[in-house]
Phi, psi and omega in degrees: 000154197281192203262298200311298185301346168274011206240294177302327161276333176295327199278001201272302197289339174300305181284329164304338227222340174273299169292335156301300175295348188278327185267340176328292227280337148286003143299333176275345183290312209301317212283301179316309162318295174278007133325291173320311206267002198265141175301121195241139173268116191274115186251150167221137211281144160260106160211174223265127175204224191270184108240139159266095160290141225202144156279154190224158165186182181228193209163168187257136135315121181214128149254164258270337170197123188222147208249122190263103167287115187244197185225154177280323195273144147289143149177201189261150135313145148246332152218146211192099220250357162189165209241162157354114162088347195290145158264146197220142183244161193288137195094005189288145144293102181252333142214198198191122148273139168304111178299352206285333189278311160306315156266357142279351165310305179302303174318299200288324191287309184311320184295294174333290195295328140306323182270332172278339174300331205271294165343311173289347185271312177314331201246016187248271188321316179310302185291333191273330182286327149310288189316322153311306184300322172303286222301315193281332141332288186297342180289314177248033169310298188287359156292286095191051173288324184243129182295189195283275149042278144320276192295292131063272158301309172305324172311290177285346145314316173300287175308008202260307168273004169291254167019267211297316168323299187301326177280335173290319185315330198275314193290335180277317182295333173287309182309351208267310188300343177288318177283332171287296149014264181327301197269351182262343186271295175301338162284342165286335191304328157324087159323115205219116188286137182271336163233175177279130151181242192222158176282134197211316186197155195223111205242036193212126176261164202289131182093010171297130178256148171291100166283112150247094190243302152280327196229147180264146199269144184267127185257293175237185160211094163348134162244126148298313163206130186269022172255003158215121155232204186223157175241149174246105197247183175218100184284117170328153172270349163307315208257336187340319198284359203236002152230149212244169163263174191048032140250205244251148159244179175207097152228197219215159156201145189316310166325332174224049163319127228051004205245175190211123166243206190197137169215214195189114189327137175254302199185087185272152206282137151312324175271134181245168210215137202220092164235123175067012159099002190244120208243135194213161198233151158281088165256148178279099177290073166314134133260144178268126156238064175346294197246027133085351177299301207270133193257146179296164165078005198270147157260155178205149250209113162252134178243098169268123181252114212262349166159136201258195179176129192260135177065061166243168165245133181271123175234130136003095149012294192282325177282338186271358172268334182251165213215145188264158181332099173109356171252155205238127160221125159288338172264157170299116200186176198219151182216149197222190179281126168271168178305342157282354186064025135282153191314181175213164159272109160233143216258126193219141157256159176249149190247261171297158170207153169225035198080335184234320177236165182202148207256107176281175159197122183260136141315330172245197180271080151283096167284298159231119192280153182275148178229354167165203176259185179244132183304000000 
């Protein structure tokens, strides 16, 4: 072979040798590119546990019955026999008004009532003295020692003094009853407590004078027993329908951070309160309060839990919201990697929910759901 012509197949295999390698090495780029460019997906386990469904709303701590003790009278406080936190039994003397005004009054109705008594034995003697005087009338009538006249008279002195008996007699039961008045008004100067409980507010200081003129003025205020109280909570009308009586609470109050106590729905009220266009019910929480820690006036962060289910699959919120760019589903469903590694659709009904998972049920076999893209 000539010198030229081997100079010319060599630079022929070099470059044959050059283009070979150029589609190698773009064949293995093509496969890496579509790779680079295919869409990767924040996957989440679908697995099987418990759930709660639960109302959530907050209240006031109150207890179960609170008594406002007030006075019938006007007058000054003079003593003020118990305070704040005090336990009180029913019938406890808790103050005392002045009396000085009240018990003369009672002295003089009392004076009255003696002088009507004393009247009535005169008029008892009077009435006996007529009655007398007729009988000697009537004897010597038919003689005709006494005129018509006479007997008459005598007659009618007689019914006068009946009469007048019966009216002192009418007159002692009113001084009397006047006097039970008076003496029932001096035993109210006595504050007096009406049931056993506890002292909660004390709304009056020693030397205050009281008006009781339309309303009777408020002294203290009872809790009957602060070891069962209530929450009052105030439940959305979205949610109402889903709480019952006896079930289970769960709530929290700023006093005890981290800690959880428990009750359990008494009852919701039928009449709703309307603010802002936003409409709501009362419901009653019982609670136990043993050792005496949760306090009246406390809020609490309430959970009424309206109903669970146990060994169920649980998905992530979020997967039942996402859906890839551009798809329209009507049913409820989840999506997940196909053998092609594009999303797949499966179509799941849902049950419970509790704000972060909600409990499906798939035709197929769900392990891990798409829950978005990866940035």
């Amino acid at each position: 072979m000539k010198l030229g012509t081997f100079r010319l197949a060599r630079k022929s295999a070099i470059v044959l040798t050059g283009v070979l390698a150029t589609i190698t090495g773009a064949a293995l780029l093509i496969p890496h590119l579509s790779n680079a460019n295919a869409p990767t997906y924040r996957l989440a386990a679908v697995e099987r546990g418990a759930i709660v469904s639960s109302v959530s709303a907050t209240g006031t701590i109150n207890p179960i019955t609170t008594v406002i003790v007030g006075s019938q009278l006007s007058g000054q406080i003079i003593e003020i026999l118990a305070d704040y936190n005090d336990k009180v039994t029913a019938g406890q003397i808790l103050a005392r008004l002045n009396s000085d005004q009240i018990r003369f009054k009672r002295d003089a109705a009392k004076a009255d009532l003696d002088q009507a008594r004393a009247t009535q034995v005169m008029q008892e003697a009077k009435l006996a003295e007529t009655n007398l005087n007729l009988s000697r009338q009537v004897r010597l009538r038919p003689t005709g020692a006494v005129s018509e006249a006479s007997y008459d008279a005598a007659r009618t002195a007689a019914l006068v003094a009946k009469a007048q008996l019966e009216v002192d007699a009418a007159k002692i039961d009113q001084m009397d009853a006047v006097l039970r008045q008076i003496e029932v008004d001096l035993a109210n100067t006595d504050i007096r407590s009406p049931v056993n409980g506890v002292i909660i507010q004390r709304s009056v200081e020693l030397g205050q004078t009281v008006a009781a003129s339309l309303q009777s003025p408020t002294i203290f205020t009872i809790a009957d027993d602060l070891r069962r109280m209530e929450i009052a909570v105030s439940i959305d009308e979205t949610d109402v329908g889903r709480v019952k009586p006896g079930q289970k609470v769960v709530f929290s109050v700023s006093a005890f951070p981290g800690r959880e106590f428990e009750g359990k729905v008494k009852h919701v009220r039928l009449g709703s309160q309307t603010v802002s266009n936003v409409v709501t019910y009362t419901g009653i929480v019982s609670i136990d309060n043993p050792n005496m820690e949760l306090l009246p006036g406390m809020t609490a962060s309430v959970k009424i839990e309206t109903d669970s289910r146990q060994d169920v699959l649980l998905a992530p919120n979020s997967a039942l919201r996402w859906k890839p760019a551009g798809t329209l589903s009507k049913v409820p469903a989840v999506w997940i990697l196909g053998p092609d590694g594009d999303p797949k659709m499966v179509p799941v009904r849902t049950g419970l929910g509790d704000g972060s998972v909600t409990e499906i049920t798939a035709a197929e076999m769900v392990r891990e759901v798409i829950v978005g893209k990866k940035p």
